[in-house]
C-alpha positions in Angstrom: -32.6 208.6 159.5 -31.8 205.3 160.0 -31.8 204.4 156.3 -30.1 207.6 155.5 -27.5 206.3 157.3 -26.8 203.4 155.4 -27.5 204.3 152.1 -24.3 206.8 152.7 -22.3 204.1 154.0 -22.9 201.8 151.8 -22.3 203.9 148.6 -19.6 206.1 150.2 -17.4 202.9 151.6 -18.2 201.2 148.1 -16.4 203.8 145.9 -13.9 204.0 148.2 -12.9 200.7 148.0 -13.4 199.5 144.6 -11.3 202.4 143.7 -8.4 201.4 145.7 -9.0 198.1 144.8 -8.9 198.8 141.1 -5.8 200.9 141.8 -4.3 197.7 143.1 -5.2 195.1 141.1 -5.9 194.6 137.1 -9.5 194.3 136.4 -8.8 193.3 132.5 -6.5 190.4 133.2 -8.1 189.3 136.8 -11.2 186.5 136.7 -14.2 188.6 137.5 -15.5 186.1 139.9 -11.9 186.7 141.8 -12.7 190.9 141.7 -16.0 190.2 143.0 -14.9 188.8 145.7 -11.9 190.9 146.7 -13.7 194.2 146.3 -16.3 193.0 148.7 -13.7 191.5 151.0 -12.3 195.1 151.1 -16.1 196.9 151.5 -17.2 195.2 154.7 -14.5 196.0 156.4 -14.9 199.7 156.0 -18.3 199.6 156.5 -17.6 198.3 159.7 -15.3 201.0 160.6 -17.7 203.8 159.5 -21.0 202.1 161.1 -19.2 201.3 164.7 -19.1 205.4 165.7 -22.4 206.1 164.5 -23.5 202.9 166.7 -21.0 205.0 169.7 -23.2 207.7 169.5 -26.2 205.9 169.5 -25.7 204.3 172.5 -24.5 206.9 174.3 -28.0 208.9 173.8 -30.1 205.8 174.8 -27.7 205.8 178.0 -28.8 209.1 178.2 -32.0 208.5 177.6 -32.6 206.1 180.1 -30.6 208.0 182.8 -33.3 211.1 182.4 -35.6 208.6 183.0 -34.5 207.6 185.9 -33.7 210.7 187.6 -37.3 212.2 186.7 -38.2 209.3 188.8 -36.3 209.9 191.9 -36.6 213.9 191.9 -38.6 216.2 191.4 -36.3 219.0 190.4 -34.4 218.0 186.9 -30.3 217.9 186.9 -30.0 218.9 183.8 -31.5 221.8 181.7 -30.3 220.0 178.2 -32.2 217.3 177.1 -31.1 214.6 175.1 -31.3 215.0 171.4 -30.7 212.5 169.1 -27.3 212.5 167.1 -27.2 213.6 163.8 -26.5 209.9 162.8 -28.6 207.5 164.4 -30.3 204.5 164.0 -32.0 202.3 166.5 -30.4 199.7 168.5 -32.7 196.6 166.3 -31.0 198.0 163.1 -27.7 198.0 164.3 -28.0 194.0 165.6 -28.8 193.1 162.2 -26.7 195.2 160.4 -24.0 193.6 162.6 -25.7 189.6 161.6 -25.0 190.3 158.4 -22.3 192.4 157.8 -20.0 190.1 160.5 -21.0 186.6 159.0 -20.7 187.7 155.4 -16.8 188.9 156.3 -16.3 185.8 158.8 -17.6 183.0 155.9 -15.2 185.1 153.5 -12.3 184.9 155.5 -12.2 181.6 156.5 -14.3 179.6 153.7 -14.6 181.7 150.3 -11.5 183.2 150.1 -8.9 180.3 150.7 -10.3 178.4 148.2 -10.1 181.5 145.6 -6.7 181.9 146.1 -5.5 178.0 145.9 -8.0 178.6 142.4 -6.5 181.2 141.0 -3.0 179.7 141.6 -3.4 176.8 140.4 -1.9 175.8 137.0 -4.5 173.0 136.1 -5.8 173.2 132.6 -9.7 173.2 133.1 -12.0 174.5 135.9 -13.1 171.6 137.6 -9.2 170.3 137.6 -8.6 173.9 139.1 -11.2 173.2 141.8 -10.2 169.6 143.1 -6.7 171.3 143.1 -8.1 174.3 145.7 -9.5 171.7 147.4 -7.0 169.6 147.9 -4.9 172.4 148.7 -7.3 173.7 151.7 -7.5 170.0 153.2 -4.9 170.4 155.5 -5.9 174.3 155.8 -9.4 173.7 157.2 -8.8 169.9 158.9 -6.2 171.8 161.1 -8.6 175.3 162.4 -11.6 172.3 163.0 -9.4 169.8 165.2 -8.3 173.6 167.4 -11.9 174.3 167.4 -13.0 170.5 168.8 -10.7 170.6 171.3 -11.2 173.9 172.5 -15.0 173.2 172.8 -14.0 170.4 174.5 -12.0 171.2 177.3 -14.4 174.0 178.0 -17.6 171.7 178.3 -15.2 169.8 180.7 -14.4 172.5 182.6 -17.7 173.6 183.0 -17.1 176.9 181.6 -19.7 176.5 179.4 -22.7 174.7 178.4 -23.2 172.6 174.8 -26.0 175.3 173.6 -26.2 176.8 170.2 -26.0 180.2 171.9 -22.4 179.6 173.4 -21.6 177.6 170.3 -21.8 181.2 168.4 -20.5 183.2 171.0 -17.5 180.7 171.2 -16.8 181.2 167.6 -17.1 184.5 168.1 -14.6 184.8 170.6 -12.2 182.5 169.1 -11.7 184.2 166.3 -11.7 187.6 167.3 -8.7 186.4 170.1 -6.6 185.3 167.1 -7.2 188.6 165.2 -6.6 190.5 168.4 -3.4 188.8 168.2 -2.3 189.7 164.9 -3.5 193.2 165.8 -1.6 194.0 168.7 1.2 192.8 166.3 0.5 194.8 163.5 -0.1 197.9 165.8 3.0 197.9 167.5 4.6 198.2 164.2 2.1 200.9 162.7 1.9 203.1 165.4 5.3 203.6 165.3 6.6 203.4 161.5 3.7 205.6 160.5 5.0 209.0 162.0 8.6 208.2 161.3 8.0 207.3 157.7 6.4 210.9 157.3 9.0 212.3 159.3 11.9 210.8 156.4 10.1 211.8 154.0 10.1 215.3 155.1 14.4 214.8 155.2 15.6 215.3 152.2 19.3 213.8 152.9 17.4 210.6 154.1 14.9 210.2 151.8 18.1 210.9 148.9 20.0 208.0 150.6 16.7 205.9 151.2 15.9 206.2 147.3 18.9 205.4 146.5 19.2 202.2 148.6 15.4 201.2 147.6 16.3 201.5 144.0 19.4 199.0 144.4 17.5 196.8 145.7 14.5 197.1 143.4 17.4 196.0 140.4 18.4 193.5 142.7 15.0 191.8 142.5 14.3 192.5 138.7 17.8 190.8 137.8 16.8 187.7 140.3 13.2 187.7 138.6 14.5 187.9 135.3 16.8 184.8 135.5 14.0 182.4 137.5 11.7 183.6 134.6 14.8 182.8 132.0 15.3 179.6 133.2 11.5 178.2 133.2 11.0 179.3 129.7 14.6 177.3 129.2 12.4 174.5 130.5 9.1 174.6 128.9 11.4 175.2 125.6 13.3 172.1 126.3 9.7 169.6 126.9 8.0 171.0 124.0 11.3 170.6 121.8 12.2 166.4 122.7 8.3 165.9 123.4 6.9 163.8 120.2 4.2 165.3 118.7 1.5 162.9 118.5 2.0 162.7 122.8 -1.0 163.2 124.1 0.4 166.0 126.2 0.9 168.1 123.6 -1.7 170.4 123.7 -1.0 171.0 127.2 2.4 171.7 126.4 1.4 174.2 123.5 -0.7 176.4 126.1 2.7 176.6 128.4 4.8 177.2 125.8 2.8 180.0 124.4 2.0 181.6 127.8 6.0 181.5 128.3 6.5 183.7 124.9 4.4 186.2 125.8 5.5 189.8 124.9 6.5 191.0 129.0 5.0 194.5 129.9 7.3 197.7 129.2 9.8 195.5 128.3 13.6 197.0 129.6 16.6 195.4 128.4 18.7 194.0 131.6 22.6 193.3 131.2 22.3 190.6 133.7 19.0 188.6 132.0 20.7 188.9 128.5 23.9 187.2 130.0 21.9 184.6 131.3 19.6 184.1 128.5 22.6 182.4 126.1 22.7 179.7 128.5 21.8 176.9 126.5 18.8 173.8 127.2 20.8 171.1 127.8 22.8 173.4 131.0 19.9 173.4 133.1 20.0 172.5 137.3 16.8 171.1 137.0 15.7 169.3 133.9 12.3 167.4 134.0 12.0 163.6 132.7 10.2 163.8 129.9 9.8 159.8 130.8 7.9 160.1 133.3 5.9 163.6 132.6 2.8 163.4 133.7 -0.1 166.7 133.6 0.3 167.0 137.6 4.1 168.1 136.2 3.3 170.2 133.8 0.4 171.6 135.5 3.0 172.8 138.5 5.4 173.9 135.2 2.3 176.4 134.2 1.9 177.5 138.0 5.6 178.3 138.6 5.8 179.5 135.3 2.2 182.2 135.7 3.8 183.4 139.4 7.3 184.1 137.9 6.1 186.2 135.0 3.7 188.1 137.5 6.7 188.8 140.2 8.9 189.6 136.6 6.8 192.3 136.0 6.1 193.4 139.0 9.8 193.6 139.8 10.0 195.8 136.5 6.9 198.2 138.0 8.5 198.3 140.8 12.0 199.4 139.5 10.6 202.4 137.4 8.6 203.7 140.2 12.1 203.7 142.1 13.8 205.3 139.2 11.1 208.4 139.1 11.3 208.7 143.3 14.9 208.7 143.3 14.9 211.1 140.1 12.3 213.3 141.9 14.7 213.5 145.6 17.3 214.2 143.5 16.3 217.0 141.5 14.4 218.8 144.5 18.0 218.7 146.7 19.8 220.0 144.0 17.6 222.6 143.4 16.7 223.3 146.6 20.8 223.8 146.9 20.5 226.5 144.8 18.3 228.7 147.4 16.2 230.3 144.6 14.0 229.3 141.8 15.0 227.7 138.9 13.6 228.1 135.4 14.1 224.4 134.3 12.6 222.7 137.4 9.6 225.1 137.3 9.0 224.4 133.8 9.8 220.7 134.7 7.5 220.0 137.7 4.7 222.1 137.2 1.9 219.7 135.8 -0.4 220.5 133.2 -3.3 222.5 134.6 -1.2 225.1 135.0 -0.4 225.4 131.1 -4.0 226.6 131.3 -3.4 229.5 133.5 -2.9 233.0 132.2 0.4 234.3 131.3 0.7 236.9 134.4 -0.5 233.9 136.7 1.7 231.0 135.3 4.9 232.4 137.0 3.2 233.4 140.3 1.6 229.6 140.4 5.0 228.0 139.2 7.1 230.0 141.8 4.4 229.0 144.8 4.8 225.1 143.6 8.6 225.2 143.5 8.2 227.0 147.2 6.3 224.2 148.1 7.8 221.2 146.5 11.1 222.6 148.2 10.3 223.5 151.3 6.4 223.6 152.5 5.5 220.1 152.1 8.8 218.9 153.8 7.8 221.1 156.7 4.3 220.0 156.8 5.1 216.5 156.6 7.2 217.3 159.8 4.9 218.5 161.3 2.2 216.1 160.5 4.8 213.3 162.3 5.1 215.2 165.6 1.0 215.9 165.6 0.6 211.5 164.9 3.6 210.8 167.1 1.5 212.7 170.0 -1.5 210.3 168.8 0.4 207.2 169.1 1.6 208.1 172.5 -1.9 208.5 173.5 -2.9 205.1 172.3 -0.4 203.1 173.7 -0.9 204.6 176.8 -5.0 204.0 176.6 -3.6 200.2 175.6 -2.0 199.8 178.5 -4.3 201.8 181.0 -7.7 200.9 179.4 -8.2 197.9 182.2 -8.3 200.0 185.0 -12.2 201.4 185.1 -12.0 203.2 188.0 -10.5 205.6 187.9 -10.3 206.2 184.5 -6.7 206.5 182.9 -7.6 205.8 179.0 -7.5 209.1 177.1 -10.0 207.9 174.9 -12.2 206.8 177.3 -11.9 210.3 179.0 -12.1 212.2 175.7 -15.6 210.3 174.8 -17.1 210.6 178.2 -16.6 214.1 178.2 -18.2 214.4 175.0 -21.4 212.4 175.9 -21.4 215.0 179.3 -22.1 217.4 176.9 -24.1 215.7 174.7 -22.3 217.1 171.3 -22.8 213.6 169.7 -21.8 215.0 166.4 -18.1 215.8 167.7 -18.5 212.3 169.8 -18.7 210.6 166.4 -16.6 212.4 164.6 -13.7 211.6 167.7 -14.6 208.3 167.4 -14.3 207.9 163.9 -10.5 210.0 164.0 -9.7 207.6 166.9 -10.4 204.6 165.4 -9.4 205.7 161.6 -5.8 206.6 162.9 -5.9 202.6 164.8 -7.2 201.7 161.5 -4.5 203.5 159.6 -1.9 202.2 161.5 -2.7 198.6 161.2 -3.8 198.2 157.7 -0.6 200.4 156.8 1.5 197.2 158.2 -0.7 194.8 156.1 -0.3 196.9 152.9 3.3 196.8 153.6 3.3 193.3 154.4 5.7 191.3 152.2 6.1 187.7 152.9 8.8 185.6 151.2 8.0 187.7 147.8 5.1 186.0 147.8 2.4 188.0 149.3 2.7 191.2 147.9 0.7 194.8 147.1 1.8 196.8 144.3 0.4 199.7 143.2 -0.6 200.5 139.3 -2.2 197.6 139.0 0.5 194.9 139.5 -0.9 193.3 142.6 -1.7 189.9 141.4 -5.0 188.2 142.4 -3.6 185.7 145.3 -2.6 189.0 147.1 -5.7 191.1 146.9 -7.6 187.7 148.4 -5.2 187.8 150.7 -5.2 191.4 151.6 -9.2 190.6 151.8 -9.1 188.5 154.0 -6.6 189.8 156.5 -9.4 193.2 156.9 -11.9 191.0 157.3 -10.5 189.2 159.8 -8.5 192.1 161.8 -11.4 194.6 161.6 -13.7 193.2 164.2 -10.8 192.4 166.4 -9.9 196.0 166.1 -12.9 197.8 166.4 -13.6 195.2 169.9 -10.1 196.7 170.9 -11.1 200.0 170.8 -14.6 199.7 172.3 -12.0 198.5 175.2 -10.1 201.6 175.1 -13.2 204.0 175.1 -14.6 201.8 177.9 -17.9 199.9 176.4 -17.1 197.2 177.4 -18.2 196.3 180.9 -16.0 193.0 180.9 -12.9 194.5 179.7 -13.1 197.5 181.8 -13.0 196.1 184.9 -10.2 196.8 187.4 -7.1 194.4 187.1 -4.2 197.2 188.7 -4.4 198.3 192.1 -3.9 202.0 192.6 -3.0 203.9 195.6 -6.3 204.8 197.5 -4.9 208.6 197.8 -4.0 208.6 194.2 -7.3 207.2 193.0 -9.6 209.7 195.2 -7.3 212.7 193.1 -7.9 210.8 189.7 -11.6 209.6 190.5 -12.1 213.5 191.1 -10.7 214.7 188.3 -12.4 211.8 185.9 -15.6 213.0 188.0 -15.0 216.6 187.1 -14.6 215.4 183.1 -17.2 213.3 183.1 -20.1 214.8 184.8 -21.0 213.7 188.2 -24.1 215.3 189.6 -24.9 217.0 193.2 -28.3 217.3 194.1 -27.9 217.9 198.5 -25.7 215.4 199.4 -26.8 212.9 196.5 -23.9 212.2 194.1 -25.2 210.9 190.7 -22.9 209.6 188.2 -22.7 209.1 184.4 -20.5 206.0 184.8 -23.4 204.6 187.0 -25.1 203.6 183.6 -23.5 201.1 181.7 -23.1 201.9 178.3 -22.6 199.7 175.9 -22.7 199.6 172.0 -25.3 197.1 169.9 -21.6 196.2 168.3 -20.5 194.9 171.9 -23.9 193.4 172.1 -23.5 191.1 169.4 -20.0 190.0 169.8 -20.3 189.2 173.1 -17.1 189.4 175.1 -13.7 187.8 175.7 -14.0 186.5 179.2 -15.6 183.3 178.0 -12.2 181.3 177.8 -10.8 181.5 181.2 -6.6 181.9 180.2 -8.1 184.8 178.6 -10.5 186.7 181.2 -7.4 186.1 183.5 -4.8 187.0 181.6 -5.5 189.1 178.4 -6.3 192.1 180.4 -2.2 192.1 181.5 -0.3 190.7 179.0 -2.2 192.4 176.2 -0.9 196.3 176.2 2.6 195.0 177.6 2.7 193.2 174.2 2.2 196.5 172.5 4.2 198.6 174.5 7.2 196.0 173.8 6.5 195.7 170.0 6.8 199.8 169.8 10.0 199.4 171.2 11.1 197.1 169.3 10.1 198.2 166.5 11.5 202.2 167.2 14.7 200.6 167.8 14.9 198.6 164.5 15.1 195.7 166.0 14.3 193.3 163.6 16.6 195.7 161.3 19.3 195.3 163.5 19.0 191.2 163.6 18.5 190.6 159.7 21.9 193.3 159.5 24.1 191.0 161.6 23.0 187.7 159.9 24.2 189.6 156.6 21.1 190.8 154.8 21.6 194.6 153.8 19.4 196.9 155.8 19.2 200.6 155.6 19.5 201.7 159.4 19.1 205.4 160.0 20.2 206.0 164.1 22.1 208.2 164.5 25.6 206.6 165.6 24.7 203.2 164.6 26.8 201.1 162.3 30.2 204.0 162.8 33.1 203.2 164.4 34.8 205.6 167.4 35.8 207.9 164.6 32.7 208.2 163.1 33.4 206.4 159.8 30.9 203.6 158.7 30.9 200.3 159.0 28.1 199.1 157.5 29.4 198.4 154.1 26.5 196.5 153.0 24.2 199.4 153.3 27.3 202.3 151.9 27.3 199.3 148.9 24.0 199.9 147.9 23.4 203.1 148.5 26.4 203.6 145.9 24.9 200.9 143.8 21.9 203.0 143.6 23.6 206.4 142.8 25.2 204.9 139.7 21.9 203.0 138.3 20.2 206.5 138.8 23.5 208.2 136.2 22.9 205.5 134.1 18.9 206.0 134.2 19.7 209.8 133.5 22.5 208.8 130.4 20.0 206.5 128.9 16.5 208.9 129.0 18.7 211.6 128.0 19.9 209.6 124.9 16.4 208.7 124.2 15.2 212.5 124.1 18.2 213.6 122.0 17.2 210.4 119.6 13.7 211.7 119.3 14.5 215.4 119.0 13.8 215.6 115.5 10.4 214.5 116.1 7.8 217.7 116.4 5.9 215.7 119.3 8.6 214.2 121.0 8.2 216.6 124.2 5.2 215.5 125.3 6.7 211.9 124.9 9.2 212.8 126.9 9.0 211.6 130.5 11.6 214.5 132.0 12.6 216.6 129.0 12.9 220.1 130.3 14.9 219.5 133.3 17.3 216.9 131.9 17.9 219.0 129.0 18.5 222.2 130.5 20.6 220.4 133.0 22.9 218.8 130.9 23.2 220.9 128.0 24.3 224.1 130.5 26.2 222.0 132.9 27.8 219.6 130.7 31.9 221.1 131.4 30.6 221.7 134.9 29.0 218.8 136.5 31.4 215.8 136.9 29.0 214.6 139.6 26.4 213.5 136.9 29.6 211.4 135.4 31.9 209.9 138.1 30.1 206.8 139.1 29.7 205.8 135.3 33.4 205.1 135.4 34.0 202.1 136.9 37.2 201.0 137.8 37.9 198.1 135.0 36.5 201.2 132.3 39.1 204.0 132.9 41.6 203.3 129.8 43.0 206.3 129.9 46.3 207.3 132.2 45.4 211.1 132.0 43.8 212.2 135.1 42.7 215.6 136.7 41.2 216.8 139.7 38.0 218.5 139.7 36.3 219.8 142.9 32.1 219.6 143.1 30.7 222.7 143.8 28.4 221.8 146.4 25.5 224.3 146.1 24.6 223.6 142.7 26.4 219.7 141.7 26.2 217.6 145.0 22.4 215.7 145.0 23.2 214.1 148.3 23.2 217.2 150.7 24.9 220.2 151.7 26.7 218.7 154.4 28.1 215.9 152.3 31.7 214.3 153.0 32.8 212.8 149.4 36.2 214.0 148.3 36.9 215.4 144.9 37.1 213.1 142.1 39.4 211.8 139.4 38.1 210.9 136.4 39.5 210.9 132.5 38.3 213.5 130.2 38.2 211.4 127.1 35.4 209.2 129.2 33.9 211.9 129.9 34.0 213.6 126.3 32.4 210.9 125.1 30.2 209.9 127.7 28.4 213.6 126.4 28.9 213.1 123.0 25.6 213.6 121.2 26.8 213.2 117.8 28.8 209.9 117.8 27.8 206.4 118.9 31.3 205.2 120.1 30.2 205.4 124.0 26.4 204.3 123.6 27.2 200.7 124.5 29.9 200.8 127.2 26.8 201.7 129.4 23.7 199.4 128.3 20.1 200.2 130.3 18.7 198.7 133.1 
């Protein structure tokens, strides 16, 4: 059973994650020494996380096990009519300890060894391989000089204290236990955000007024970026243009200089004209901040030239990926409020968002499919999404209170402690893995959902569709592999196996603790036999995982202080982070942030304040009518063409809409106008009906409109080609 066990892990966890890996990152363009390494990087992980309940299991039944044992020793009559059967899962305690060996050290020596020196290699902008190595190498120097002096002084000061002895078995255990401190660290870090931002992000997204207003924001600043991108790229290739034009060609730099240049004339991917990066792209060589001295160019110059210049065209088109993903979500929120305005079916969104399988579908089932999918696209999934956020909410209260009570061993306070012992009193092992595995899936969850969210100084980055570059895949890789063991340690702490974690640091009421130590009894399966009281906490259990790691009472700050300070850290990083707290503190120093409480950022009146946010939401509104001009356009251009609708990204809809609603709809046309483009004096007042015009909600506050019809006229002209360039795509 035992090999049963992991042939399923090890296939199931290995599709899973070279699937999402691929999803990620770009397999054609990436070195396939680099996807080696990150899909496996991203496999041992997981396999960790599915091994670690089956190993739960496991050692509850030899606890159980062993307990029989001794009980049939001390009486005559049995306690127990149900005998201990093995869990479905199981595997013996000598396969687990070197399933742990290998799977541990193999995620420890790619974490802190392989995988720095990948990433330095794959950003480097050297010419040949080797030159490419030394430059990893010299890159990681500092990187690894740094962790090795902590480490020497550490093992120092605890052979001077005593605390230890200089053996090669404390020498593991020590590394052990350092590094799973710091990634206990970044966990507690990353949880506090997770736990908190996971339920209330499914909770937007089942508002349709704040995920309108949240698309539209996103999407100004996803142009934002792209325009930024666009110009860094603009002026490197400026740059490289300027060295290869004064450069002589018989210098023997040349050839290097040939490889740049041609890298910085590649065609870029889905290529989108941008009003901003034209602009900027007349500015001629010679008006550049920055030019290099071609005197003095050396190949370590132009090598960081081909470096800068391989990152910016990476983050260019990534900038552009992430745009037109903004562009479809915010053209998706749209339509559903619009429609679901209209509070019945509507031919062109049915016919629009219906997918292709169910072309397949019989006539007299098509329009009972189509009108369950607009039913659900409209109002089910926002309501189950609700829902799902109150059921995870619920979770995340139970863990942060098992955070902060999972010390105290007697009596028991952690909910998951109580929830797993009460399980192994009835010996169901199957639902005591499958708990576990929910448990520490939705811990999982909520941690790796901060690192896939994780954005450091648009450097770090993870982008679906394949735009995720290399360096950020590694380091995605090697975050898992260094938070996972930290995590799964954690929650062996909560479910109380470990016996140095769980030992009693609060002091509870004597009265209170006889009513709690009952009712933990009564859960957990204490035993009378006359006036003999035999308990299941009496026999320590503890998992072949705990075995191996040890625990983290070596270091003595730590066994006297990490037991306190460690669930008041997360408990004060969920508030934080429910409050927007960081939100709040990048909003004051002037960086635009989208902050949803209620009553924050209005005045006594309740009028807003926050102009930086009202700006870009705006911003975003007219991008999305200039979006909706320019595909519209593009499907009128091509309507001649027999095949053009299944070319056509949102033909249906976007047709039917502005065909019927052309001399209705001034909503689709008001932010086009801008204040400098209004040349005519003739004005009129038009009022939005809300049901079926307004895409922000029902409840919306904007006032009617004026606009000029002649803009307007030919705005929807289909025929003529005056207005095509007052508005130019972006």
């Amino acid at each position: 059973m035992a090999v049963a066990v992991l042939l399923i892990n090890l296939v199931g966890t290995a599709f899973f994650t070279t699937t999402l890996c691929y999803y990620y990152g770009n397999w054609r363009k990436q070195h396939k020494v680099t996807t080696l390494i990150a899909s496996v990087s991203w496999w041992l992980p997981a396999l960790i996380l599915t091994l670690l309940p089956v190993d739960i299991a496991s050692a509850y039944f030899r606890s159980c096990t062993l307990s029989e044992q001794s009980v049939s020793d001390n009486f005559s009559v049995p306690l127990d009519n149900t005998p201990c059967r093995a869990p479905f899962f199981y595997a013996e305690h000598t396969v687990f300890l070197v399933l742990w060996h290998i799977v541990y050290w193999s995620s420890q020596f790619l974490t802190w060894l392989l995988i720095p020196l990948m990433r330095s290699y794959t950003r480097a902008g050297d010419f040949t391989p080797l030159a490419k190595l030394r430059s990893a190498l010299r890159d990681n120097i500092f990187y690894y000089s740094s962790y090795l002096l902590i480490f020497i002084v550490a093992l120092m000061y605890l052979i001077m204290t005593q605390a230890i002895s200089f053996d090669l078995r404390y020498l593991k255990v020590l590394l052990i236990t350092t590094s799973n401190t710091w990634g206990l660290f970044l966990v507690v870090i990353f949880l506090g955000y997770g736990l908190v931002e996971v339920p209330r992000s499914l909770w937007t997204a089942g508002n349709p007024v704040a995920s309108l207003q949240r698309a539209y924001f996103q999407l100004s600043k996803r142009n934002m970026e792209l325009v930024d991108e666009e110009e860094r790229l603009t002026e490197i290739v400026l740059q490289v243009d300027r060295i290869q034009l004064l450069l002589s060609t018989n210098h023997p730099l040349q050839p290097y200089v040939q490889i740049v240049s041609k890298r910085a004339h590649l065609p870029p991917e889905n290529p989108v004209p941008n009003p901003e990066s034209e602009r900027r792209g007349g500015v001629r060589i010679d008006e550049l901040d920055d030019p290099i001295d071609l005197s003095t160019l050396s190949l370590s110059q132009l090598a960081r030239v081909h470096r800068s210049l391989k990152s910016t065209q990476h983050r260019r088109n990534r900038a552009r990926a992430l745009y037109e993903e903004a562009v479809k979500h915010a053209l998706w929120i749209e339509d559903v409020n619009a429609f679901r305005a209209k509070r019945r079916p509507v031919s062109a969104f049915l016919q629009d968002y219906h997918g292709t399988v169910l072309h397949k579908c019989a006539s007299k089932w098509s329009s009972c499919l189509l009108l369950v999918q607009w039913y659900w696209r409209c109002y089910l999934r926002m309501w189950l999404l609700r829902v799902l956020a109150i059921v995870l909410s619920l979770l995340s209260l139970i863990m942060v209170w098992s955070e902060c009570t999972f010390s105290v061993r007697t009596p028991t306070l952690s909910l998951v402690a109580l929830l797993l012992k009460a399980e192994a009193k009835e010996r169901d092992y199957f639902l005591l893995e499958l708990s576990s595995f929910l448990t520490l899936g939705y811990l999982s969850f909520a941690v790796f959902y901060t690192v896939f969210r994780l954005r450091i100084f648009n450097f770090y980055r993870l982008v679906g569709s394949h735009h995720t570059d290399e360096h950020s895949l590694l380091f995605c890789g090697a975050l898992l592999c260094r938070l996972t063991p930290s995590l799964c340690l954690n929650f062996l702490g909560l479910a109380h196996l470990d016996s140095h974690l769980s030992q009693t640091t609060l002091i509870v009421p004597r009265a209170v603790s006889k009513t709690l130590d009952a009712l933990a009894d009564s859960m957990t399966g204490a035993t009378k036999v006359g006036q003999v009281f035999i308990s299941s906490s009496n026999f320590s259990v503890e998992s072949s995982y705990t075995q191996f790691m040890g625990h983290l009472d070596m270091i003595p700050f730590i066994a006297n202080g990490f037991n306190i300070y460690f669930p008041i850290l997360v408990l004060l990083l969920c508030l934080l982070t429910y409050f927007r707290f960081g939100s709040r503190v990048l909003h004051q120093l002037g960086v635009e942030q989208l902050i949803e409480t209620p009553g924050y950022g209005t005045d006594r009146s309740g009028q807003s304040v926050n102009s930086l946010a009202d700006d870009a939401i705006q911003d975003g509104r007219l991008l999305l009518r200039k979006e909706r001009m320019t595909m519209f356009r593009n499907s009128r251009s091509y309507a001649s063409d027999a095949d053009s609708d299944s070319e056509q990204k949102f033909p249906n809809l976007l047709e039917h809409y502005l065909r019927t609603k052309t001399q209705q709809s001034p909503d689709r046309v008001r932010l086009l106008q801008s204040k400098k483009e209004t040349p005519s004096p003739t004005f009129r007042t038009v009022s939005i009906p809300v049901e079926d015009f307004d895409l922000i909600s029902h409840q919306s506050t904007s006032v009617p409109v004026e606009y000029s019809e002649d803009d307007v006229q030919r705005e929807f002209s289909l025929h003529t080609n005056s207005g095509l360039e007052r508005y130019p795509r972006w």
